[in-house]
KOLGUVO-291025 format. One record per residue (C-alpha): z, y, x; residue number from 0; residue in three letters. Coordinates in nm, 2 decimals. Last residue first. Layout:
BEGIN
Z, Y, X, NUM, ala
...
//
This chain:
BEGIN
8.32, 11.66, 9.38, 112, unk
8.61, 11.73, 9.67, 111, unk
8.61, 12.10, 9.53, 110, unk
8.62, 12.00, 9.17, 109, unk
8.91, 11.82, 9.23, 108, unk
9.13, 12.08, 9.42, 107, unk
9.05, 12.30, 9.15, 106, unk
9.21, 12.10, 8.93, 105, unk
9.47, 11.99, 9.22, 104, unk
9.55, 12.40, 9.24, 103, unk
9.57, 12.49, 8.89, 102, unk
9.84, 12.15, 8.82, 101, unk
10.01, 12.29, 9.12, 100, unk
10.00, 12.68, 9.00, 99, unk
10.18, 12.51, 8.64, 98, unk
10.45, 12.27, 8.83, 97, unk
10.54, 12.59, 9.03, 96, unk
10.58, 12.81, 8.71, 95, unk
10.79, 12.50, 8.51, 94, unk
11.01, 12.48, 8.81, 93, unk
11.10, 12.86, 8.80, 92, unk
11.18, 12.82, 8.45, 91, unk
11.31, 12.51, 8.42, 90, unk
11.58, 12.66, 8.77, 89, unk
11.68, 13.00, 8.55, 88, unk
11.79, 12.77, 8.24, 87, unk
11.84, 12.95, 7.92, 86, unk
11.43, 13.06, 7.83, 85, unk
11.30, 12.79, 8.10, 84, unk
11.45, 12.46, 7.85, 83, unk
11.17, 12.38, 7.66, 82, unk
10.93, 12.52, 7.96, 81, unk
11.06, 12.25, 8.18, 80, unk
10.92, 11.99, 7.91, 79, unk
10.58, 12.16, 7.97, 78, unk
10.57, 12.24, 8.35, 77, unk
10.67, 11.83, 8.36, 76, unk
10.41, 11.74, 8.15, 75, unk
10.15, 11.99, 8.34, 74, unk
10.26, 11.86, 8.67, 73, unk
10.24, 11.51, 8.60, 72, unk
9.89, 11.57, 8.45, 71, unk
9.76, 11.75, 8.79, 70, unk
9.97, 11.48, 9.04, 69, unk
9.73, 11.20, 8.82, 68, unk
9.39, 11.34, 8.89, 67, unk
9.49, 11.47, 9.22, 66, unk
9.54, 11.12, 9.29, 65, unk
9.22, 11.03, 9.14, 64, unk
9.04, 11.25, 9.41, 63, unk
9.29, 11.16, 9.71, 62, unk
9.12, 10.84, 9.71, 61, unk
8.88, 10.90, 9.93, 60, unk
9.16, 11.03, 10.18, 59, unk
9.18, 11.30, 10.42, 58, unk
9.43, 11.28, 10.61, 57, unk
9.62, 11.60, 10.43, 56, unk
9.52, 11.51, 10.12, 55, unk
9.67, 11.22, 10.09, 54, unk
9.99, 11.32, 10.19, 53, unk
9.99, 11.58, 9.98, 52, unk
9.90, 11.31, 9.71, 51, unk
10.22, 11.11, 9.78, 50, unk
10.40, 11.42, 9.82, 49, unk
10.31, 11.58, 9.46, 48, unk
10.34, 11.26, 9.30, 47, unk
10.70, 11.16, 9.40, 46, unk
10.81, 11.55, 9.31, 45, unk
10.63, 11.48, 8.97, 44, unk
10.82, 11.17, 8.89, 43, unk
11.15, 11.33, 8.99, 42, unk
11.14, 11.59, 8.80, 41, unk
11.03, 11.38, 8.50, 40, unk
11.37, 11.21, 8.50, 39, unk
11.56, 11.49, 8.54, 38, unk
11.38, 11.66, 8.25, 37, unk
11.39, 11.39, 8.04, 36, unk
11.79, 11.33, 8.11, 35, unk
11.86, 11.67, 8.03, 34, unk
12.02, 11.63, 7.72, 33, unk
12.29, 11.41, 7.87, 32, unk
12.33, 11.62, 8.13, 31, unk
12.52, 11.88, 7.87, 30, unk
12.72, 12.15, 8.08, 29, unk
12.43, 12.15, 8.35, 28, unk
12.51, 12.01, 8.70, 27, unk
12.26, 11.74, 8.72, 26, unk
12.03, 12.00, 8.58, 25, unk
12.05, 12.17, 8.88, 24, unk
11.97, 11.90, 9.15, 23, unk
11.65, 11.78, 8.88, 22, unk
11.57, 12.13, 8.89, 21, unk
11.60, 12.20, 9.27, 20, unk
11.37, 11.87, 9.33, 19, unk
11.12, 11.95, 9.12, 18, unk
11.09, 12.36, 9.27, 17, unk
11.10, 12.19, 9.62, 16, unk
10.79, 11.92, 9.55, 15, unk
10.61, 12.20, 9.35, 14, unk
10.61, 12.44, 9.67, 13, unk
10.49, 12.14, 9.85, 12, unk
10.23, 12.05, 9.60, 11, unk
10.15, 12.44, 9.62, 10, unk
10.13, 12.49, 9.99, 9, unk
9.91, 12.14, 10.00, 8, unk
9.68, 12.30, 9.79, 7, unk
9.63, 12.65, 9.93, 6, unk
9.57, 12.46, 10.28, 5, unk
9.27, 12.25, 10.17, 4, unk
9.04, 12.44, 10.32, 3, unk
9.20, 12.44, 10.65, 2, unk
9.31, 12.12, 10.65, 1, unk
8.95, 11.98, 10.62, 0, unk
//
């Protein structure tokens, strides 16, 4: 089960690191005030990546519909990332992660079906 499953939990982790660098970063942007959404939403899709990493790592029936949900959290946070990726190094590299994550629980998903 690991095994198979090992390109997936590379990316939610890889996603996990690239949220938690941009929320850090913007934090320390000129105008935080304007990147409250992207702080915000940072953090919601570094809480969703580990939760489902976790449960796909043991296994769980429920990690279907928690792939579900880490895959849409990932593409809204790859999209408002993307707003900011063309003057913000740390959007842009998050945006990129948040995209292969929301690939990898989609195919993820039709794996486990």
């Amino acid at each position: 089960m690991h095994a198979q499953n090992q390109s997936l939990l590379d990316a939610l982790n890889a996603c996990i690191a690239s949220c938690e660098h941009c929320a850090t970063a913007c934090l320390g942007e000129q105008d935080v005030k304007m990147m409250a959404r992207c702080i915000s939403i940072d953090r919601d899709c570094a809480d969703i990546c580990a939760i489902t990493a976790r449960f796909v790592a043991r296994g769980s029936e429920h990690a279907q519909h928690v792939m579900r949900e880490c895959a849409e959290i990932c593409g809204i946070c790859a999209t408002e990332c993307e707003k900011h990726g063309a003057h913000m190094q740390h959007c842009k590299e998050c945006a990129e992660a948040c995209r292969r994550c929301e690939q990898a629980c989609r195919q993820g998903m039709s794996m486990a079906a």
